[in-house]
DRENTOR-888159 format. One line per field, with one value per atom (N, C-alpha, C): atom name; x, y, z; residue in three letters. Coordinates in steps of 0.001 Angstrom, whole numbers, plus 500000, padded with zeros to 6 digits. Atoms other than C-alpha are relative to their C-alpha. Last residue first. Layout:
BEGIN
atome <- (CA ...)
c1 <- (X ...)
c2 <- (Y ...)
c3 <- (Z ...)
residu <- (ALA ...)
***
This chain:
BEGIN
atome <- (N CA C N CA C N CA C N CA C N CA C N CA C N CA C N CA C N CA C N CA C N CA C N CA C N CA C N CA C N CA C N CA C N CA C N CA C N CA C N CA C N CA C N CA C N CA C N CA C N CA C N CA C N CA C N CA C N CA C N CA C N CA C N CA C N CA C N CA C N CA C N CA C N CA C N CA C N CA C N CA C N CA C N CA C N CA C N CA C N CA C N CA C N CA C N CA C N CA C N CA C N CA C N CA C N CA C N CA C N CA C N CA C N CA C N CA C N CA C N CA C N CA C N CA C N CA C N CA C N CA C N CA C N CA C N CA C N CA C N CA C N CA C N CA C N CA C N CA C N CA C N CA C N CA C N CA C N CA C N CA C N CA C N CA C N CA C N CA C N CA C N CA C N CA C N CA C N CA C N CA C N CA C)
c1 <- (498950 705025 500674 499903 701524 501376 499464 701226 499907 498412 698869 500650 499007 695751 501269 499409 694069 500603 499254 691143 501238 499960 688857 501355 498454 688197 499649 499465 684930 501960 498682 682162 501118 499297 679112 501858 498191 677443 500095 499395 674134 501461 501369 674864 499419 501134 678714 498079 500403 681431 498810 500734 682453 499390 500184 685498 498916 499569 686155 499468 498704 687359 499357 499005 683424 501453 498932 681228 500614 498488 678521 501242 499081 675276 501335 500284 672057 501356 501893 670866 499957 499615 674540 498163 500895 674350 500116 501002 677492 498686 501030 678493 499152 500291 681863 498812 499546 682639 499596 500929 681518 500329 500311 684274 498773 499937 684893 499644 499008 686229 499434 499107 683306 501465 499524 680440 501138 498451 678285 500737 499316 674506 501563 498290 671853 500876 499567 668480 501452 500692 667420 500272 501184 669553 499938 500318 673167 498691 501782 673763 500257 500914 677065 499119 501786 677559 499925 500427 681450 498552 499136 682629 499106 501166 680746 500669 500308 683154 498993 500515 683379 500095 499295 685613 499149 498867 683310 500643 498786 681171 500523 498440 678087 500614 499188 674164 501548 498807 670849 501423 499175 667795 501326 498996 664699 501262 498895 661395 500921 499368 658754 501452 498602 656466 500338 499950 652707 501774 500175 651781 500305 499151 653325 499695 500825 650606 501145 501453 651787 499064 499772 656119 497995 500640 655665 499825 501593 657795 499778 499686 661539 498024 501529 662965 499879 500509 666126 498783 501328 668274 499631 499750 672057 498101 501475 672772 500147 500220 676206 498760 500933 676777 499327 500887 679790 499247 499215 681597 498731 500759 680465 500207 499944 683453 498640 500966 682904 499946 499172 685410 499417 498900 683064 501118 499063 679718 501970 498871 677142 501012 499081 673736 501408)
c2 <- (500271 112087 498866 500513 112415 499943 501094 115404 499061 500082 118088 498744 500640 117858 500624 501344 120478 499212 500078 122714 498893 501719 122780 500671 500937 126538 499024 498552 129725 498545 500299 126660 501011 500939 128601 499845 500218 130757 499222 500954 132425 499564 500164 134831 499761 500042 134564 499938 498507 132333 500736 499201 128783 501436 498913 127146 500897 498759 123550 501324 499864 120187 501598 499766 119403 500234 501429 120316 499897 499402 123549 498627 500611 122003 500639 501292 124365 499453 500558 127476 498890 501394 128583 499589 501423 132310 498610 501267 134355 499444 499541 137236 499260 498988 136179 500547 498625 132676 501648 499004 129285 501433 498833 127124 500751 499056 123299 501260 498894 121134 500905 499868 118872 500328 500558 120015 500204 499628 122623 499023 500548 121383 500790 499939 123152 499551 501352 121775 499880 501656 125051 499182 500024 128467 498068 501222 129041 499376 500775 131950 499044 501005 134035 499591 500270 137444 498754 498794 136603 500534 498931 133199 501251 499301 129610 501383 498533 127161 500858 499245 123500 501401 499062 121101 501087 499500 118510 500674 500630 119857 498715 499131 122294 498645 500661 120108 500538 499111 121576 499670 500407 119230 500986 500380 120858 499677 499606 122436 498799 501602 123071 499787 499834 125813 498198 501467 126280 500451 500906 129742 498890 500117 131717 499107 500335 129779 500293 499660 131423 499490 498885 131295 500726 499836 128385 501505 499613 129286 499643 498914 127593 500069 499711 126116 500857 501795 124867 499925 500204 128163 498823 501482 129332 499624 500180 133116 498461 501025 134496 499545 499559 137564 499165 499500 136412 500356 498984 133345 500928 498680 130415 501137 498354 127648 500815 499083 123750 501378 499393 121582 501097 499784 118329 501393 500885 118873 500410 500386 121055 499205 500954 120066 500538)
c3 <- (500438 227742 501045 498676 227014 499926 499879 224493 500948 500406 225411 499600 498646 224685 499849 499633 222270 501440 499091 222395 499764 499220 220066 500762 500160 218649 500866 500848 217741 500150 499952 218269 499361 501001 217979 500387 500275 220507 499268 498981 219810 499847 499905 220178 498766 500838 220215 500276 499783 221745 499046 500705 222208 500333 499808 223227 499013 501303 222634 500951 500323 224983 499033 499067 225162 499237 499841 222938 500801 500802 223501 500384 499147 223752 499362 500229 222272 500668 500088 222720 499439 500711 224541 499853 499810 224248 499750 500959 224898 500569 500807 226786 499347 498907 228066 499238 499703 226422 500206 500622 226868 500409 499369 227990 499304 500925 227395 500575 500312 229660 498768 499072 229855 499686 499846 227761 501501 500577 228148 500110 498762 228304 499556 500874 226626 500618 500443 228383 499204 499550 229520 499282 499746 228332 500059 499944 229437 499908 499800 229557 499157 500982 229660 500462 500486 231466 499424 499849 232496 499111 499449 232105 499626 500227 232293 500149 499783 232005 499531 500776 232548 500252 500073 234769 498816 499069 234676 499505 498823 233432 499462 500626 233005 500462 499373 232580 499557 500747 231977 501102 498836 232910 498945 501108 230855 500877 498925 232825 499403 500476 230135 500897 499317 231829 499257 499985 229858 500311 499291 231462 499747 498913 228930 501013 499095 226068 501506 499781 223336 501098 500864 223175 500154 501522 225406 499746 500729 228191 498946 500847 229346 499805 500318 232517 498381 499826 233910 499395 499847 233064 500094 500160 234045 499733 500184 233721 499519 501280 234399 500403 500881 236380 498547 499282 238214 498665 499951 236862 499889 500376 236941 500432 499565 237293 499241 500647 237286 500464 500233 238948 499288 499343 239728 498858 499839 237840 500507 500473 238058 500292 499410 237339 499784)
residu <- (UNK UNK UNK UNK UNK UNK UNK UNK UNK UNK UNK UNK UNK UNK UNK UNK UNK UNK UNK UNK UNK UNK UNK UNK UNK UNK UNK UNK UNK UNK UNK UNK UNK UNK UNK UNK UNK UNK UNK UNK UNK UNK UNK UNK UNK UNK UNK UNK UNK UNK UNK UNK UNK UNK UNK UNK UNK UNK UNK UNK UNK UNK UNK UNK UNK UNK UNK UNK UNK UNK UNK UNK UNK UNK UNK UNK UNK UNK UNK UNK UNK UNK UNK UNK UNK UNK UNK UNK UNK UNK UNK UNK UNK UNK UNK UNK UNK UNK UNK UNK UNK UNK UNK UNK UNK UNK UNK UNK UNK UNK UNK UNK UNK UNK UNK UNK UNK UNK UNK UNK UNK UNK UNK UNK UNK UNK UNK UNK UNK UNK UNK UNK UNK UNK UNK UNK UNK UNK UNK UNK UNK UNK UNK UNK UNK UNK UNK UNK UNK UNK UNK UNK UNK UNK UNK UNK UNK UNK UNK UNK UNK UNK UNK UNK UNK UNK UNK UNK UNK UNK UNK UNK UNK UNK UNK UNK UNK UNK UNK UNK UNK UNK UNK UNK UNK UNK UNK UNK UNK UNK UNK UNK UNK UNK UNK UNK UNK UNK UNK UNK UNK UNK UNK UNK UNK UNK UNK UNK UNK UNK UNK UNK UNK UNK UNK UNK UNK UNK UNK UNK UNK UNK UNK UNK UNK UNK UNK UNK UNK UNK UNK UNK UNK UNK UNK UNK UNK UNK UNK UNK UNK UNK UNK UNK UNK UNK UNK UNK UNK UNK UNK UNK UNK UNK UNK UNK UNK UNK UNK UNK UNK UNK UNK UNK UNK UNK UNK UNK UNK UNK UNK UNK UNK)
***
């Protein structure tokens, strides 16, 4: 699912599905959700049911094997939160 404003960026890997480790034939198909405004940048993945929050980025290479927060930036295999993001002031 992506959601309004959502960038993937070339060569990135998005999954909906995953194998039992011993029975390949058993398929577990998992709803995986970028957004709004989310990022997906250069090789990352995104495996089945991990969702990326909204505004957050997952960064160039990374695995997300589980939900990356919103507002933060994660990187890494797998990825882990590497910063939050702030607002800006309102003024």
């Amino acid at each position: 699912i992506l959601r309004e404003g959502t960038s993937v960026s070339d060569y990135a890997n998005l999954y909906s599905h995953t194998h039992d480790i011993n029975k390949q034939a058993d398929i577990t198909n998992k709803p995986t959700e970028l957004g709004p405004r989310a990022r997906v940048t250069y090789h990352g993945t995104v495996l089945a049911g991990a969702n990326v929050g909204e505004n957050a980025m997952l960064g160039a290479m990374a695995v997300a094997t589980r939900d990356v927060p919103a507002e933060s930036v994660s990187v890494g295999i797998p990825a882990r939160v590497k910063r939050e993001k702030t607002k800006p002031p309102i003024s």
